[in-house]
C-alpha positions as CSV (number, residue, x, y, z in Angstrom):
1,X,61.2,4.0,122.0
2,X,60.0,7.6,121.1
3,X,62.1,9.1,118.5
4,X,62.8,12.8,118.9
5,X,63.6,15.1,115.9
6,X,64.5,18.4,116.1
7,X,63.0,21.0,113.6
8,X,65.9,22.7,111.1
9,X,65.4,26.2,111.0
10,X,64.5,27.8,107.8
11,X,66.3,30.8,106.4
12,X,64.1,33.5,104.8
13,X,65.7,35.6,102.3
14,X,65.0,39.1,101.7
15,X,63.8,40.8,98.6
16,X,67.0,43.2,98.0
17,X,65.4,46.1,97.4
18,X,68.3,48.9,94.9
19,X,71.6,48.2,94.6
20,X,73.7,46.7,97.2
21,X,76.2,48.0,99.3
22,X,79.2,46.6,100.3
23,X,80.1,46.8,104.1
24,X,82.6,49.5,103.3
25,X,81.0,51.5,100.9
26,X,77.9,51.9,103.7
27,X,80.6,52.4,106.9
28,X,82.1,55.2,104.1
29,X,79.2,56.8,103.3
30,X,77.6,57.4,107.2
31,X,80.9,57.6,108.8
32,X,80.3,54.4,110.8
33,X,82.9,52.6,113.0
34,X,83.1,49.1,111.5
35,X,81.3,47.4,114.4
36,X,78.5,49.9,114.3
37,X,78.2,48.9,110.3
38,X,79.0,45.8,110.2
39,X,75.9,45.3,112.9
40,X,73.5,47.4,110.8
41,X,74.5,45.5,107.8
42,X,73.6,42.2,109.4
43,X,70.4,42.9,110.8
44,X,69.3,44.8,107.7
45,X,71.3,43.1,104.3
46,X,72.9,45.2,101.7
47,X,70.2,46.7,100.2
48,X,70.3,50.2,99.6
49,X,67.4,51.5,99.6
50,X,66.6,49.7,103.2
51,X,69.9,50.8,104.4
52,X,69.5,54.8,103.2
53,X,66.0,54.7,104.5
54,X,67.3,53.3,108.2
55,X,70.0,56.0,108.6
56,X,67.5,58.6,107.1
57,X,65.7,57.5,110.0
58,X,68.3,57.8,112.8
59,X,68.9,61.3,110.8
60,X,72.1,60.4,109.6
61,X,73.2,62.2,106.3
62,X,75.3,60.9,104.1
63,X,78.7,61.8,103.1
64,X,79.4,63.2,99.3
């Protein structure tokens, strides 16, 4: 009998680049609906610096 194995997936962790933000503190700052940031956040971690530079790229200014 053949014996099947399935691989595990590895998880591959990001170098967190600055500080991080919390989920709130980034929706806050850009004015983001909470799906909209909570996306973001997800695909991009809660670095800072990755997360400033993104919405610098969408040409998104922050809020003082």
């Amino acid at each position: 009998m053949t014996s099947v194995t399935t691989a595990t997936p590895t998880t591959t962790r990001k170098v967190l680049r600055g500080r991080p933000y919390s989920l709130g503190e980034f929706a806050r700052k850009y004015r983001l609906e909470e799906t909209e940031a909570k996306r973001l956040y997800e695909k991009f971690g809660p670095s800072a610096t990755e997360l400033d530079l993104l919405m610098a790229a969408k040409r998104r200014l922050p809020t003082h």
